[in-house]
C-alpha positions as CSV (number, residue, x, y, z in Angstrom):
1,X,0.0,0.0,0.0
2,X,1.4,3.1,-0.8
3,X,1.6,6.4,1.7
4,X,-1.6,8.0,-0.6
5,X,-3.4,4.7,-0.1
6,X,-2.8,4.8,3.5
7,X,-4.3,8.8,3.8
8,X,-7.0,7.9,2.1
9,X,-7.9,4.8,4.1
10,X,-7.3,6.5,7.5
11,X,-10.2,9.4,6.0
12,X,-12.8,7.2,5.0
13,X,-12.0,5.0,8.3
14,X,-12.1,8.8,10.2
15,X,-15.5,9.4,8.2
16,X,-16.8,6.3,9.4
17,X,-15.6,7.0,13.5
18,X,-18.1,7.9,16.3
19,X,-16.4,7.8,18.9
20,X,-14.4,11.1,19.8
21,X,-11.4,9.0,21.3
22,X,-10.6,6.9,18.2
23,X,-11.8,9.9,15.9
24,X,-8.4,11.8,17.7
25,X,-6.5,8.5,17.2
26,X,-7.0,8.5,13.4
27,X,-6.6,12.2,13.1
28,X,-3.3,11.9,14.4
29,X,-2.1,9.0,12.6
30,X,-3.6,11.0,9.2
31,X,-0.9,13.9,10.1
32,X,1.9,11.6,10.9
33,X,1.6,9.7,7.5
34,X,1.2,12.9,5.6
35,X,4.2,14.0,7.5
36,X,6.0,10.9,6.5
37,X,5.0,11.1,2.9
38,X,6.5,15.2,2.8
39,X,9.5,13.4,3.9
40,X,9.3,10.7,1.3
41,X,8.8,13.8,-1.5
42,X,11.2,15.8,-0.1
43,X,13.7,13.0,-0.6
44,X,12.4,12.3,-4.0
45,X,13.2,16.0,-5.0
46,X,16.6,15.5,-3.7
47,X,16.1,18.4,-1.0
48,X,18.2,18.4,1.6
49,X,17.1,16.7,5.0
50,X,15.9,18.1,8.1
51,X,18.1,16.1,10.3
52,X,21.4,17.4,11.3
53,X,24.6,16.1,9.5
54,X,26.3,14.6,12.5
């Protein structure tokens, strides 16, 4: 499954939530996979990383 896949699973599964515990669970997994996938771009573009050199 690609990152994409993965956002767009975690929305439909976050449309589908009632429950305002597991509706903040999913939120922040959504941010922390679109946070993974800027990283993945971000690599792809040959950017330099956030990371210090050492």
């Amino acid at each position: 499954m690609t990152k994409e896949q993965h956002i767009e699973e975690l929305r439909a599964e976050l449309r589908r939530a009632t429950d305002a515990d597991e509706r903040r669970q999913i939120e922040a997994e959504i941010v922390l996979a679109q946070a993974e996938r800027e990283v993945i771009w971000a690599e792809q573009d040959g950017r330099p990383s956030a990371e210090p050199p050492f």
